[in-house]
N, C-alpha and C positions, 0 to 999 in steps of 0.2 A: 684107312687105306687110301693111299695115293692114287687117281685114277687115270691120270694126265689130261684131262679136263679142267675148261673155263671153267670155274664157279662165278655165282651170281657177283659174288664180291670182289673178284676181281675185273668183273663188267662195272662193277658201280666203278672201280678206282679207275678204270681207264674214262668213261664218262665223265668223271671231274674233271679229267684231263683233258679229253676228246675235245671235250664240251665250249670251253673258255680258249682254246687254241681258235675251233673251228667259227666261232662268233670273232675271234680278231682277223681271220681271214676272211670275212665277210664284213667289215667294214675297211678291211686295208684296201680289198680289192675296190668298194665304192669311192673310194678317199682317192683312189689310182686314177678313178675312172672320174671323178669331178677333174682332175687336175687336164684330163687330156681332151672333157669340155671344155675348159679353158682354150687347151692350144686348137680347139677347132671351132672357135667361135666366128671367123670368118668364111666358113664351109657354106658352101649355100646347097637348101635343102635336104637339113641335117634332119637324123630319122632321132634326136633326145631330145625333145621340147621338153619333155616329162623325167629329167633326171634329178628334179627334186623328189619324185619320187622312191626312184632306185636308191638313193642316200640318206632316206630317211627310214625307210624299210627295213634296208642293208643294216641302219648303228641301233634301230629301235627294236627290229625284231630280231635279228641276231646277238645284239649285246643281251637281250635279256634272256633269248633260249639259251646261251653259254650261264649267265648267272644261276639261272634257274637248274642247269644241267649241275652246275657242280654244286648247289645248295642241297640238291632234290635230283641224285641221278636215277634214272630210268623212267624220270618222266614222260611220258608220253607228246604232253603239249609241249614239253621243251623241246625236245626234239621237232617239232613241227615247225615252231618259232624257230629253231635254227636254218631249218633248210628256207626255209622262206629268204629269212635274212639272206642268207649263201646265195640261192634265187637269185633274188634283186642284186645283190653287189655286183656276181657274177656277169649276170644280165646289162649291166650299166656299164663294167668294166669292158665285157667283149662289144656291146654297142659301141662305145666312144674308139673303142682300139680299129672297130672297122673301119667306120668313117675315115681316120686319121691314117691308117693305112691306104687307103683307095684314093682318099682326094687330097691329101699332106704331104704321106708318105709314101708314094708308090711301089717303093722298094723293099718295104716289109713285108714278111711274109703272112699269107693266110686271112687275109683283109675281107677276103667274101665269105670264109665258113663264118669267121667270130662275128660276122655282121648280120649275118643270117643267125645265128645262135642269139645273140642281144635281141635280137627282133622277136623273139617270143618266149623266151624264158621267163621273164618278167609277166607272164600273163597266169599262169599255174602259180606262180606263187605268190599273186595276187590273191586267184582265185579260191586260194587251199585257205585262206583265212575266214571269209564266213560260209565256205563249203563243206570243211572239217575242223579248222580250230574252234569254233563257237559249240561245236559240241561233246569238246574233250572240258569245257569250263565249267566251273571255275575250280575244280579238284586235278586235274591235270588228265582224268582218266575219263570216257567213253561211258554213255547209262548202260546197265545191262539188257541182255536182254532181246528182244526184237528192234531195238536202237543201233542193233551191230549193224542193222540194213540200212540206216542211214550213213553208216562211216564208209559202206560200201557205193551208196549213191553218189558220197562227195569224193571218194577216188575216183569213181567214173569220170564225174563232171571234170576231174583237174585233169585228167589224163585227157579228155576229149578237146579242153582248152587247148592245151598243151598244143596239142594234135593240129586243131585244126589252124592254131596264128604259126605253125609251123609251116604250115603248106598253103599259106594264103600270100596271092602276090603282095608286092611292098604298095601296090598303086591302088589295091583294094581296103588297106586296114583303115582304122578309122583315122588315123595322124599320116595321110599318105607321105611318103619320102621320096627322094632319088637323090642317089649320092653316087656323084661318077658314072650315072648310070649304069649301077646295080641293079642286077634285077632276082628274086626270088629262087636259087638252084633248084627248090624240090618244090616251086608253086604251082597251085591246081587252079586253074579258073573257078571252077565250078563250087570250090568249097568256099571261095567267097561270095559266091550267091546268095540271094536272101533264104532258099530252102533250109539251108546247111546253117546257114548264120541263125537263123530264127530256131531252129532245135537247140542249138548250143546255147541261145539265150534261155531257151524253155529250161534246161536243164540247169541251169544255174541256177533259176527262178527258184526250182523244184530243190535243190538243194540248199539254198540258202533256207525256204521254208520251213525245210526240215531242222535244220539248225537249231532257228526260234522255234519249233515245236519242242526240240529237247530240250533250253533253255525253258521254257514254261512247265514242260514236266517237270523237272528240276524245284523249280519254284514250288508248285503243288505239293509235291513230296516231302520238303524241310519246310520247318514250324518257323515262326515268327523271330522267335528268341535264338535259330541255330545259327551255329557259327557261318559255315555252306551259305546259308540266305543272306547272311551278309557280305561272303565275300561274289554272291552273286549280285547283287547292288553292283558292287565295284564292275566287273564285266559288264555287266545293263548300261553303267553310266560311260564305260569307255567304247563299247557298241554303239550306243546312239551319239555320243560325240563322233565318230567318227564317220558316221553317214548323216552327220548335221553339215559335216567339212565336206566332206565329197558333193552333196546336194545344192553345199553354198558355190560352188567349182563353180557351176554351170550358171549361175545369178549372177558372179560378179565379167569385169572385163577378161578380155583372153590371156591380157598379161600375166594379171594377178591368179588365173585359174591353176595354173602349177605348179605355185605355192602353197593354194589352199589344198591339194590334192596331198602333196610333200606331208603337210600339219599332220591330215587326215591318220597316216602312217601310224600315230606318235601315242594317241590317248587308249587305243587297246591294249597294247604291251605296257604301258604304263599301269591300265588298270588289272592287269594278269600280275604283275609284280606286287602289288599290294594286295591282290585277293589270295593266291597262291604263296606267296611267304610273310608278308608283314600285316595281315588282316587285327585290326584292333589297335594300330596306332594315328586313325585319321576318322574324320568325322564324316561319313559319307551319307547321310541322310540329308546334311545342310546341302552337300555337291547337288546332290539326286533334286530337293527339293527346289533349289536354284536354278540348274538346271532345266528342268521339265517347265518353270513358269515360265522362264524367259525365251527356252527353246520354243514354245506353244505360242509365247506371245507375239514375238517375230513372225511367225507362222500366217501367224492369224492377220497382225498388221499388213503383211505383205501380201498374202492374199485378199484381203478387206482392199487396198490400191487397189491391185491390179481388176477388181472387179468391178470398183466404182468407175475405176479410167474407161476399161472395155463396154460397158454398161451406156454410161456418156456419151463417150466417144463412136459409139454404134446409133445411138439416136439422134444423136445433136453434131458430130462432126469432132476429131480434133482441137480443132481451133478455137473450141468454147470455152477453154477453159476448165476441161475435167480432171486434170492433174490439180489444180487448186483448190476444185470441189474437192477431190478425193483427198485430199492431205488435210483439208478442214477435216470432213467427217472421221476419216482417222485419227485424228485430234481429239475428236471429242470423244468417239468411243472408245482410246486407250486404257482411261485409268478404271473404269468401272469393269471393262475387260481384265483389268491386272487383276481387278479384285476378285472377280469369280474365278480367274484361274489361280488365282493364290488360294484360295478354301478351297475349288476341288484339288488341288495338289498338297496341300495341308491334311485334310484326309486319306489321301490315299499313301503320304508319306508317313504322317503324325500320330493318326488313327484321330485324327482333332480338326475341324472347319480351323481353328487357331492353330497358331504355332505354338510349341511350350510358353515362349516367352510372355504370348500375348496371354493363354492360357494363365502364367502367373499374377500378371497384372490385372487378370479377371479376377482371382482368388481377391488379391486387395480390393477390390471393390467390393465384393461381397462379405468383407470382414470389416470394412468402413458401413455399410449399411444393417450389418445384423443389430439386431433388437436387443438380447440381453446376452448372456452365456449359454442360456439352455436354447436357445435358435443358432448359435454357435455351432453347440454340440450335436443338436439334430438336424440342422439343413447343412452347415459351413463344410463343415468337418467332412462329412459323408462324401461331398462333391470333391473336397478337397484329394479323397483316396481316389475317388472314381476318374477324375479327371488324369492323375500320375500316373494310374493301371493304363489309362486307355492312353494314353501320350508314350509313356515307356515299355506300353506294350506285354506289360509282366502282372502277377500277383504287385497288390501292396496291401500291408496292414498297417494301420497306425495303433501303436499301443500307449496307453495315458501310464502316468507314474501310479495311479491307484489301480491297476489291471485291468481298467476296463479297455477293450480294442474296436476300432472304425476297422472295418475291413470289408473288400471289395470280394464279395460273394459272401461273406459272414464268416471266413475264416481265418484265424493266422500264419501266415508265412511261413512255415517250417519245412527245412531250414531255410535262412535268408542269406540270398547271395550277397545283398547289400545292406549293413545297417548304417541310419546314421541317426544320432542318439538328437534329440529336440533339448536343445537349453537356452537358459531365459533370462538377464541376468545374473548368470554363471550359476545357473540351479536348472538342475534335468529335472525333465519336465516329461520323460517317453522317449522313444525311438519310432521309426521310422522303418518298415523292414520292408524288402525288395526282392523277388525267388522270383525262379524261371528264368534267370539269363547266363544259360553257361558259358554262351561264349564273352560273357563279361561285360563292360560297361563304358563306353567310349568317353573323353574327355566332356564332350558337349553332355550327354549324362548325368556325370558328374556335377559338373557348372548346375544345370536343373533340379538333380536331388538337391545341391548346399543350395540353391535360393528357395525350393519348396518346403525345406526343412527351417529357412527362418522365417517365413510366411506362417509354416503351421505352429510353429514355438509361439509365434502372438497368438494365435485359434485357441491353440490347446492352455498358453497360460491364464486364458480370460476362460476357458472353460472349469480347469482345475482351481480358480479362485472362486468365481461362481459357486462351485459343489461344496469348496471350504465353508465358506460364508451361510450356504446353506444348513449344512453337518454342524456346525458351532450355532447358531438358530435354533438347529433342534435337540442341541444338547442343552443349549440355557431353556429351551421349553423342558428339557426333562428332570434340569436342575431343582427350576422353579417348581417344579410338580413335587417331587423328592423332597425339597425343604419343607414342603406344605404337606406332604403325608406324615414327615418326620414331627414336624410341631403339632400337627391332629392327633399321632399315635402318643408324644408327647403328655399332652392334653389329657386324651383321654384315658389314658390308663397312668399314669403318672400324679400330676394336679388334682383331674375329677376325683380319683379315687381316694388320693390324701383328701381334698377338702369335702365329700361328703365328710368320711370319720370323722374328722374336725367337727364338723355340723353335729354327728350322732353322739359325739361325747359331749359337746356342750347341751347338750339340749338334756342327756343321762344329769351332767352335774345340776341341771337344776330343776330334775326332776327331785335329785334325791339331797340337794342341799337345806331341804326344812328337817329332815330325818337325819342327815346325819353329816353336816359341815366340813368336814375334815378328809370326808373320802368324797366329797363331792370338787374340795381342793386341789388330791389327787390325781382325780379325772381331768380338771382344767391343765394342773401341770404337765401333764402327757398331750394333750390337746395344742398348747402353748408351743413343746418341741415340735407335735407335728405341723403347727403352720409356719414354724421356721424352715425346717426341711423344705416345704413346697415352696416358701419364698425365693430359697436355696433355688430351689430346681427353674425357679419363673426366670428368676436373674441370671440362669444360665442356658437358658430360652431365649429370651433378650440379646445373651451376647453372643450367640448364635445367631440371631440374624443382623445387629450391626452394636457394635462391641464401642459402647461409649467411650470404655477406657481409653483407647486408641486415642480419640479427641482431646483426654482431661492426659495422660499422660505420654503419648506415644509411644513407637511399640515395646523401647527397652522396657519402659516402665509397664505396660499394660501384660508384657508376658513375665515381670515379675510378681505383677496382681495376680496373674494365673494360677502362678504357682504356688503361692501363696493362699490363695480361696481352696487351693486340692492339697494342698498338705494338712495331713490327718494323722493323729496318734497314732503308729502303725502305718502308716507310708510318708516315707517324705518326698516331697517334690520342690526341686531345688533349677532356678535359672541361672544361665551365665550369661551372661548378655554384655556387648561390644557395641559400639554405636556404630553405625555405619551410615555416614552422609549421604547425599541426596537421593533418596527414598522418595517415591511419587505415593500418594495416598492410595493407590489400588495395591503395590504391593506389601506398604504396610495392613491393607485389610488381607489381604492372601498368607499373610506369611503368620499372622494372629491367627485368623479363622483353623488353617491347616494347625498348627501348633495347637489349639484347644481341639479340634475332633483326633490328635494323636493322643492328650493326654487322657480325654474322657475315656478312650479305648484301653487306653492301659491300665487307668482305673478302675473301670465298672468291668472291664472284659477277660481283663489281662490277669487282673490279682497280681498288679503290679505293686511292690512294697519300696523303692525306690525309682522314682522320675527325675528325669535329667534333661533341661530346655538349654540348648546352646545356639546363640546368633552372631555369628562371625562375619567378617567382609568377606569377600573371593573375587577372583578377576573379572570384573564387569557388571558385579553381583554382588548379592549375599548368599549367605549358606544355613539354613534354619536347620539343628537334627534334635529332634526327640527321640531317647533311648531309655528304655525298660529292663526291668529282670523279670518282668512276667512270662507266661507261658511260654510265648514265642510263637510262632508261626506255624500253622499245620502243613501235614506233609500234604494235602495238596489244599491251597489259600483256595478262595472263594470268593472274588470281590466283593463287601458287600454296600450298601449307601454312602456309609463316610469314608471308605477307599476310594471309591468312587469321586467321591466331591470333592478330596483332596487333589486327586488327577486331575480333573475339572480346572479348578481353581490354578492351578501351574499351568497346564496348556492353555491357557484363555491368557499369560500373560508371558506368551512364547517361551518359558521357563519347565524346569524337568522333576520329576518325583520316584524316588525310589525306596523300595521298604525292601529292607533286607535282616538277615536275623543278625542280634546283635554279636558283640565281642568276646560276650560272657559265654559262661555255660546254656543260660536261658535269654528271654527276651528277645525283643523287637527292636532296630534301629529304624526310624524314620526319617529321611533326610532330602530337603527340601530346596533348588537352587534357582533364584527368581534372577533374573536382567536389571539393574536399576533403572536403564533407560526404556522407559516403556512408550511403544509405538503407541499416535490416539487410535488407529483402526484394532489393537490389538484391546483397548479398555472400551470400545463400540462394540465389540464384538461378544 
């Protein structure tokens, strides 16, 4: 139902409109109003010393209440920021139009309202910027709340401004004037007295107060990481520029004082445009932290003069020489000043005495100085997380490639706003993860994580080589253990027990060879095969632990002896064997060793009745497969020793091991791919 009723949205569409008009008539009118400075620059007694103000005002704080109106209509602040701008042009334009009427132009009309009008409009909308704009920032809107009483405070104050440079003579303000001898149509004596002037300052006091009291509530209220807290930074930093400029007004000469007042204008609206629409495309922690040293420093240096001079110059006179004293000793205490104000503003900006950067260049010194990998992993590392939480202000964890994670409270990151993955030599090594920042991650960040991320890739690849190095240490301790259970169990149930029997049948045949020769014959000939079988089993003891054959024939030939010492009436085992050039002697011992503990399995375990050894080349490599028609493979395998050490023996020469069931109906394929080129850290290993 049509109700013939504004709706909200067609208020916004007139505000885009409104908005960007009423900001160009607030700079046309200052543009109007510099130009008829101009033609009244021979006026003597002119009431616009300060019309750099009025046109800095007029394009800074108009042009951006218009922008901000039609990005973002129904702003509150924008609308503030317009009228301001309107304010000042207005104010600059009827100033300049009176003078120019009264002592140029006599015959224009209306020379004393627009001159009286200029004479104080420009003070409300001055004063409307840190009496009510500062506490519509940085969201555009007003805190709730019991805060409504301060937006009612700074209406007061701007209307009382307002008020009272309206009805104060032109001979009383503080830039007295006479132009044509003008004088004040609606001026009160009394309201420029000090009673009335001193309340209106009180009251300004009292509202600007208020301002930075909501500005600090504000603060309080958003967390470190919110967007709000950052883009309240940007108003902090164009607040204190702008009463660094006003402050500097009154230091330098009267010339230059309003120009610097004009500047003053320029750094709040600037910093409202970027905290209100464009927050996240500028690095305002560097501004802030810049800033605040150099501002403090100044500070300090100029108060540090002016107190050695008065100091001096109150005991000793003038003439002594105290300004030369006092620029010495300023001298000397500058740089040691820079520094303690650079750590306290490094922490109050960084969360760090350092700056990141210096921060990173500490991390390298403490990874030039650690001891091994395991002082890496337990002091380096640790610092290195703690150090990026408290610099970025967020969660960080660092997680290794093998699962284990550094993390700053002992947790991981879940989810992480930011990863960035640690690699080393073009091999990942871990990530890097980053939570707690939703309003994202500024360029300077960025730069930060990619150089703490290759800082901790050298930490983390000397840690993860370290733990290698270790884990392979105590796999050859478990190897060696293993082969020496294998040759004791060997031994003793194998050998010992054949050559007792051996023993107890010889010792039978002669007991019983006076009685009866022929069975005591027998007994030796059964004795005879059993000390061949244990010869059997020694020599292939022997070549389990370093396989001469290798030596007298290499490996084509030594895995044709293989097969040849296991082929038996009833199984044949048959080599194919290819020669494949430059072979280093570690992996002709691997690719033997692995090729006799597949056949021994397929043999004694398998009830393999056909064995097949094939050694072919492969790209960068060779390819060893033993395959069976034995049993095959249970449905669920079991590692057991000599799986194990075939594994072993392949990853100790960065080479890969696979048993899979074979092609047939039954049996095992075991297939084995070693590097020809063997690193020496990989046969130290």
């Amino acid at each position: 139902m049509t109700t013939g009723l504004p709706s909200r949205d067609d208020g916004r569409v007139r505000a885009r409109t409104v908005g960007p008009a009423l900001a160009c008539v607030a700079v046309a009118t200052a543009l109007v109003g510099v130009a008829l400075h101009v033609a009244n620059a021979d006026v003597e007694g002119a009431a616009t010393t300060y019309w750099q103000l009025g046109l800095a005002a007029a394009v800074a704080y108009g042009g951006t209440g218009g922008w901000l109106l039609r990005l973002r209509p129904g702003l509150p602040a924008a609308w503030l920021m317009l009228l301001v701008g309107l304010g000042q042009g207005i104010s600059l334009l009827a100033l300049e139009y009176g003078v120019h009427a009264l002592a140029v132009r006599p015959d224009l009309p209306l020379g004393t309202a627009t001159l009286w009008l200029g004479s104080w409009l420009w003070a409300p909308a001055y004063v409307a910027v840190p009496a009510l704009l500062l506490q519509l920032l940085p969201d555009g809107h007003p805190l709730p709340g019991r805060w409504r009483a301060g937006l009612v405070l700074g209406a007061a104050t701007t209307f009382a401004v307002a008020v009272s440079w309206a009805l104060t003579p032109y001979d009383q303000v503080d830039e007295p004037f006479d132009v044509a001898g003008a004088t004040n149509p609606v001026g009160v004596d009394a309201v420029g007295g000090l009673p009335l002037t001193l309340a209106v300052v009180l009251l300004v006091l009292a509202s600007f107060a208020v301002s930075v009291a909501s500005l600090v509530a504000r603060w309080r209220v958003t967390r470190a990481q919110d967007v709000e807290r950052q883009r309240l930074k940007w108003v902090l930093v164009g607040a204190g520029l702008t009463v660094a400029l006003l402050v500097a007004a009154f230091a330098v000469p009267a010339a230059a004082a309003p120009y610097l007042v004009g500047l003053g204008m320029l750094p709040l609206p600037a910093a409202c445009l970027l905290a209100v629409a464009r927050y996240g495309l500028w690095e305002v922690d560097l501004v802030i932290n810049r800033s605040l040293v150099y501002g403090a420093l100044t500070a300090a240096v100029v108060g540090l003069y002016v107190a050695v001079v008065g100091l001096l110059g109150g005991l000793a006179g003038r003439g002594t020489g105290a300004p030369l004293i006092a620029t010495a000793v300023v001298a000397v205490l500058a740089q040691p000043l820079h520094l303690r104000l650079q750590r306290v503003v490094n922490r109050l900006v960084h969360g760090d005495v350092r700056d990141p950067y210096a921060a990173l260049a500490r991390l390298g010194e403490q990874l030039e100085a650690a001891r091994d990998p395991e002082a890496v992993a337990d002091e380096v590392l640790p610092q290195v997380v703690a150090a990026a939480a408290r610099v970025l202000r967020s969660p960080v964890a660092l997680v290794l490639r093998d699962g284990s994670v550094v993390a700053a409270g002992g947790s991981v990151v879940e989810p992480a706003t930011e990863t960035v993955v640690l690699s080393y030599a073009g091999e990942t090594l871990g990530e890097l993860r980053v939570g707690g920042r939703p309003g994202g991650f500024s360029r300077a960040d960025h730069r930060l994580l990619a150089g703490l991320s290759r800082q901790a890739a050298v930490a983390v690849h000397g840690v993860l080589l370290g733990r290698d190095l270790q884990h392979s240490r105590e796999l050859l301790v478990s190897a060696r253990e293993e082969e020496r259970r294998r040759l004791r169990r060997d031994l003793h149930d194998g050998v010992g027990p054949a050559l007792a029997a051996a023993a107890l049948q010889v010792e039978t045949a002669r007991d019983v060879y006076p009685r009866d020769p022929e069975a005591a014959d027998a007994i030796l000939d059964r004795a005879s095969l059993r000390l061949r079988a244990v010869v059997d089993d020694v020599r292939a003891a022997v070549h389990g632990l370093r396989p001469a054959t290798l030596d007298d024939l290499g490996l084509p030939g030594a895995l044709a002896e293989l097969a040849g010492r296991f082929d038996a009436p009833g199984r044949s085992v048959t080599a194919v064997v290819a020669d494949v050039p430059g072979r280093s002697a570690a992996v002709d011992a691997a690719a033997y060793l692995v090729a006799a503990e597949a056949v021994t399995n397929a043999t004694r375990h398998a009830a393999a009745s056909r064995v097949c050894i094939e050694l072919r080349p492969a790209p960068h490599g060779l390819v060893l497969t033993v395959t069976d028609d034995g049993l095959g493979l249970p449905d669920r395998p079991v590692p057991g020793v000599g799986l194990r050490s075939m594994r072993e023996r392949a990853e100790e020469l960065a080479g890969t091991l696979v048993v899979r069931p074979a092609a047939t109906a039954t049996g095992t394929t075991v297939e084995l791919w070693l590097p020809l080129e063997v690193q020496p850290a990989m046969v130290s290993r």
